[in-house]
Every structure is written in structure tokens, then in C-alpha cells.
BARO-452102 format. One record per atom (N, C-alpha, C): residue in one letter; residue number from 1; x, y, z negated; atom name. Coordinates in Angstrom, 2 decimals. Each point is the difference from the previous one (the first is absolute). Example, Ala and Ser with C-alpha at 12.3 -4.5 7.8 and 13.67 -1.06 7.14 Angstrom:
> A,1,13.19,-5.69,-7.80,N .
> A,1,-0.89,1.19,0.00,CA .
> A,1,0.90,1.20,0.00,C .
> S,2,-0.35,1.05,0.72,N .
> S,2,0.82,1.19,-0.06,CA .
> S,2,-0.77,1.09,-0.73,C .
//
This chain:
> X,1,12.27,-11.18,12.21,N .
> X,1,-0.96,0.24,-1.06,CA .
> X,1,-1.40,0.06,0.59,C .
> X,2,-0.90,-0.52,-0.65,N .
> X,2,-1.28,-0.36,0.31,CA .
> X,2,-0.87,1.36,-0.45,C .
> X,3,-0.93,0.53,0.11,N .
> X,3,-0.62,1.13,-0.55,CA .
> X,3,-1.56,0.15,0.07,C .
> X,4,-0.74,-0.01,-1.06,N .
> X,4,-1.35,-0.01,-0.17,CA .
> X,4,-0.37,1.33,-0.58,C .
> X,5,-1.32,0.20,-0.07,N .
> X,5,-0.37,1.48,0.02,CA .
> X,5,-1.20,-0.55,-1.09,C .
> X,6,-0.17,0.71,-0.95,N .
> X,6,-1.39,-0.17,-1.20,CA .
> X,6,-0.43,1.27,-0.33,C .
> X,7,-1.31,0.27,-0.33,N .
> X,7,-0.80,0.92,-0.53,CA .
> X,7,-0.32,-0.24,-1.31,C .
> X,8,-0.08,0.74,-1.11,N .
> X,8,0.17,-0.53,-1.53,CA .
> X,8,-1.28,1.41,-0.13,C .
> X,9,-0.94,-0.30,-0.51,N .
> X,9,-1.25,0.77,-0.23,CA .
> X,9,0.81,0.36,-1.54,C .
> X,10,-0.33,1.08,-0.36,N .
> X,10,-0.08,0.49,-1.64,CA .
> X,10,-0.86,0.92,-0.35,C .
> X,11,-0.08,-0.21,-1.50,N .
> X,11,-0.98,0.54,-0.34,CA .
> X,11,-0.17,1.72,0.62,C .
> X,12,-1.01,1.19,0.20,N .
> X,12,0.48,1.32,0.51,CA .
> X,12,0.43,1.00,-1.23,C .
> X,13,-0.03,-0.96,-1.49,N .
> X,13,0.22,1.16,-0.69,CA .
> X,13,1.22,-0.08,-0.66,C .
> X,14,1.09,-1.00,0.43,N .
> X,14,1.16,0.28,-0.33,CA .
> X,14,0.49,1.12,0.09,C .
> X,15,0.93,0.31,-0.82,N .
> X,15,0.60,1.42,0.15,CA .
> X,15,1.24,-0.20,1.19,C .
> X,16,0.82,0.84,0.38,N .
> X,16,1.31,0.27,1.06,CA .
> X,16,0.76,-0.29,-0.87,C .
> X,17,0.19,0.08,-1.24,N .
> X,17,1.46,-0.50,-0.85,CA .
> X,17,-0.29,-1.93,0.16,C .
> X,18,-1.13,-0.50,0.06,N .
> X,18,-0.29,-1.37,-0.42,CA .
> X,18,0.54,-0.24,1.71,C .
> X,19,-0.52,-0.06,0.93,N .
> X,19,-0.03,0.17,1.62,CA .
> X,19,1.42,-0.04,0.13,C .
> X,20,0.74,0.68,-0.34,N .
> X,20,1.36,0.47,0.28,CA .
> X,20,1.00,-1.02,-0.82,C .
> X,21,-0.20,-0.15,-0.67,N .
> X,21,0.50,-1.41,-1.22,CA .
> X,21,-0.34,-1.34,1.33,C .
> X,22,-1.35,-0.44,0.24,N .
> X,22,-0.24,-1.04,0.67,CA .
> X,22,1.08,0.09,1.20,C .
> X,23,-0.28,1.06,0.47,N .
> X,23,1.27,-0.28,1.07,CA .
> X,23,1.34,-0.30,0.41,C .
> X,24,0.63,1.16,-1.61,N .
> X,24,0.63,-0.72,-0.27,CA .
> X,24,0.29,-1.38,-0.68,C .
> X,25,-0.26,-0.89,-0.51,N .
> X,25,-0.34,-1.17,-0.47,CA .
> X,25,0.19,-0.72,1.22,C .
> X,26,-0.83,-0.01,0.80,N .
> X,26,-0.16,-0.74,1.48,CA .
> X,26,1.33,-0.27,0.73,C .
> X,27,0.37,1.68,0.65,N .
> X,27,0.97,0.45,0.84,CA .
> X,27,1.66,-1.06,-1.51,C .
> X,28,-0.28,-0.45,-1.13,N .
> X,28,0.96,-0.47,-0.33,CA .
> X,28,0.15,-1.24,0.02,C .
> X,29,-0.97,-0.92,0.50,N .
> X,29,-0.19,-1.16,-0.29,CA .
> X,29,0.78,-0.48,1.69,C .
> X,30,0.54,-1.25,-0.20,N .
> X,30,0.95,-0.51,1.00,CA .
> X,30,-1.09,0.04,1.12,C .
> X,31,0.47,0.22,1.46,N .
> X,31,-1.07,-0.41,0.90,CA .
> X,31,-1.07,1.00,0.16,C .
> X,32,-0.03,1.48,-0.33,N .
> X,32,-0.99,0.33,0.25,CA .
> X,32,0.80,1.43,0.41,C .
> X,33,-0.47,0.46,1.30,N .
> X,33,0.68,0.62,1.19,CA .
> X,33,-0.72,1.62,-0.25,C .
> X,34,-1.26,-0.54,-0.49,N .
> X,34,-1.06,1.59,-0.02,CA .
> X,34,-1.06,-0.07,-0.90,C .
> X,35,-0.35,1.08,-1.00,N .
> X,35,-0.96,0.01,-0.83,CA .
> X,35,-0.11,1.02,-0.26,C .
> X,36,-1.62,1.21,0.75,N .
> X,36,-0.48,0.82,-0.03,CA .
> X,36,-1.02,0.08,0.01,C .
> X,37,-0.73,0.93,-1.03,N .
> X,37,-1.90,0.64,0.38,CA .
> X,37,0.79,0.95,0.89,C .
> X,38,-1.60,0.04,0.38,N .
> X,38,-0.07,0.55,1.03,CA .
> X,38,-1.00,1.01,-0.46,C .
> X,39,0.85,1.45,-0.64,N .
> X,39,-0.65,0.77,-0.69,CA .
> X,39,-1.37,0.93,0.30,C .
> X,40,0.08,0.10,1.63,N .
> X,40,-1.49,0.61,0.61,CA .
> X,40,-0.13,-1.35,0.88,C .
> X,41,-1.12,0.30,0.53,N .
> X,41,-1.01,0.14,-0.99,CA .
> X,41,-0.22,-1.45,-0.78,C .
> X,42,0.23,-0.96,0.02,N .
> X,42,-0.16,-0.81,-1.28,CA .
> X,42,1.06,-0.59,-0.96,C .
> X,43,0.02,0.78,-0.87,N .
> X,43,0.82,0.33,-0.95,CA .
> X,43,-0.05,-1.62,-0.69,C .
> X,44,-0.74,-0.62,-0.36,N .
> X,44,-0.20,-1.25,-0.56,CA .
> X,44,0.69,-1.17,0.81,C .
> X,45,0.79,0.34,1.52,N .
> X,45,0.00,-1.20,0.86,CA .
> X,45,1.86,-0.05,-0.18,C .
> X,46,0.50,-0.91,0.06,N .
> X,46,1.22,-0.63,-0.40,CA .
> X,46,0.51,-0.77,0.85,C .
> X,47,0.76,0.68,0.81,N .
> X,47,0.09,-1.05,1.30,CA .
> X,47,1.69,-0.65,-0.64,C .
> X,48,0.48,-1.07,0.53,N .
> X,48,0.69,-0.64,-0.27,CA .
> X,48,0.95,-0.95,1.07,C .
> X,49,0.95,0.30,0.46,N .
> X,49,0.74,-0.98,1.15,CA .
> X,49,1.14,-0.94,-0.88,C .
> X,50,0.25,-1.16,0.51,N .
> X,50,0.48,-0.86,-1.22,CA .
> X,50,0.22,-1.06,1.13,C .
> X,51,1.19,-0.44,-0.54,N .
> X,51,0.25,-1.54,1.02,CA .
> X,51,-0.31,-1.48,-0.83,C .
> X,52,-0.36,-0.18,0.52,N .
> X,52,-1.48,-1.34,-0.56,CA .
> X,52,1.34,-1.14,-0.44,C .
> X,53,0.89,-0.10,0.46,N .
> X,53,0.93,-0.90,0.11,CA .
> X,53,0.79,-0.27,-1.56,C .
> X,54,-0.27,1.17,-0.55,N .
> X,54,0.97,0.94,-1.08,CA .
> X,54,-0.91,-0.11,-1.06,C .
> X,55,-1.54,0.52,0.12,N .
> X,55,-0.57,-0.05,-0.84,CA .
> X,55,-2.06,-0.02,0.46,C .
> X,56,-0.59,-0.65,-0.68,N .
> X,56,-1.68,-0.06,0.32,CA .
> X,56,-0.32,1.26,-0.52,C .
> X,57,-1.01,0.20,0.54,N .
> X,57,-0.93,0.84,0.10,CA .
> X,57,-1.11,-0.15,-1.34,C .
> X,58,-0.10,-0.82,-0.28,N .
> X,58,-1.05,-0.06,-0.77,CA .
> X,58,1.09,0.17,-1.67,C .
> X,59,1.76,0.00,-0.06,N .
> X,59,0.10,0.26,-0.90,CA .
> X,59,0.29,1.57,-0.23,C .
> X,60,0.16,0.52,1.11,N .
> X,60,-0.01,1.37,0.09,CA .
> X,60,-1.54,0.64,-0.20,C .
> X,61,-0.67,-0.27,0.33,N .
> X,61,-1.47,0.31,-0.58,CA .
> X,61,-0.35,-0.53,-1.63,C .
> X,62,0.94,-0.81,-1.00,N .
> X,62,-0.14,-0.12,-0.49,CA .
> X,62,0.87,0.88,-1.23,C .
> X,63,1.22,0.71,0.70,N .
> X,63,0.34,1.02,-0.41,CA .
> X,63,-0.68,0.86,-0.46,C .
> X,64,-0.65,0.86,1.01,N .
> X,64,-1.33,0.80,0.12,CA .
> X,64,-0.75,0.00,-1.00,C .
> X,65,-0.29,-0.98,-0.35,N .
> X,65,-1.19,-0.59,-0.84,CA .
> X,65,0.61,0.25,-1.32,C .
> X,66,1.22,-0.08,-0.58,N .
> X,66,0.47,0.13,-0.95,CA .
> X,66,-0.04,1.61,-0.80,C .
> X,67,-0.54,0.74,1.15,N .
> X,67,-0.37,1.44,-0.34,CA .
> X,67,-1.36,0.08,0.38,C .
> X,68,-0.65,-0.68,0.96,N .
> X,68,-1.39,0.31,0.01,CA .
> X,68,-0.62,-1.48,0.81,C .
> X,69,-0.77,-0.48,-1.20,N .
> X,69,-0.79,-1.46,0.01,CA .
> X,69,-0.59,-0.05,0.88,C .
> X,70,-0.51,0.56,0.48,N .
> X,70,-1.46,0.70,0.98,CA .
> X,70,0.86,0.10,1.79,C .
> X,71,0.96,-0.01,-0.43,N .
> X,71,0.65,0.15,2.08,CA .
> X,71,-0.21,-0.80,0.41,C .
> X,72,-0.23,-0.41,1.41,N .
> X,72,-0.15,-0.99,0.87,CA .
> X,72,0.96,0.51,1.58,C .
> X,73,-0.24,-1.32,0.81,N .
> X,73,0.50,0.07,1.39,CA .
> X,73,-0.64,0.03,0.52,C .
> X,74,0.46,0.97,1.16,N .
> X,74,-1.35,0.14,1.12,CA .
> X,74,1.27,-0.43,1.36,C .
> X,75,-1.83,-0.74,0.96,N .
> X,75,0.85,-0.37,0.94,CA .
> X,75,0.33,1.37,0.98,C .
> X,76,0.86,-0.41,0.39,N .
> X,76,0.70,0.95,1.26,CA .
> X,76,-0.66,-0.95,1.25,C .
//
């Protein structure tokens, strides 16, 4: 298994019930190994490990987006 690492910016005023949903969401989708904020100190940052092989990156950020329009990727 192949394994890539992403940063998913979100908005900072999601709530922890919305945050906690995304992760789970993520952590269910085939191919994706890890999906956590990283609650201190930046609560907004969404890190993500995922095997590229299984699934892109850019549709997992497009997950994201399905709860908040406004997320982006940051490079690592």
C-alpha cells in the first residue's frame, strides 16, 4: 500500500459535532488509513493519510467541501 499525507484547511468556526462527523466520513471511505484535526493548537487543520492508489486526493477534499465550500489543501 502506497500512502500520502494531506492537510485539508477548514473553516475555524465549525463546531466538534461537524469535525467529528468529517472524520468520520473520511476514516469510512475505502483507502483512507487516517483522518484527524488536530485539535490544539489548530483546530481547523485536517490531516489525512490515504493510499493514492485506492483513492485521489482531490476527491477526498471534495468530500470536505460537501460540509464546508470554503476548505482547501495545504501543501505539506
Amino acid at each position: 500500500m502506497n500512502t500520502a499525507d494531506m492537510m485539508i484547511h477548514v473553516q475555524p468556526s465549525l463546531d466538534m459535532q461537524t469535525r467529528t462527523g468529517l472524520e468520520k466520513q473520511l476514516l469510512g471511505r475505502v483507502g483512507v488509513d487516517c483522518a484527524e484535526f488536530n485539535h490544539s493548537p489548530q483546530p481547523y487543520a485536517l490531516m489525512v493519510k490515504y493510499d493514492p492508489d485506492a483513492v485521489e486526493g482531490m476527491e477526498l477534499l471534495q468530500m470536505v467541501r460537501r460540509v464546508d465550500p470554503a476548505a482547501f489543501m495545504v501543501g505539506l
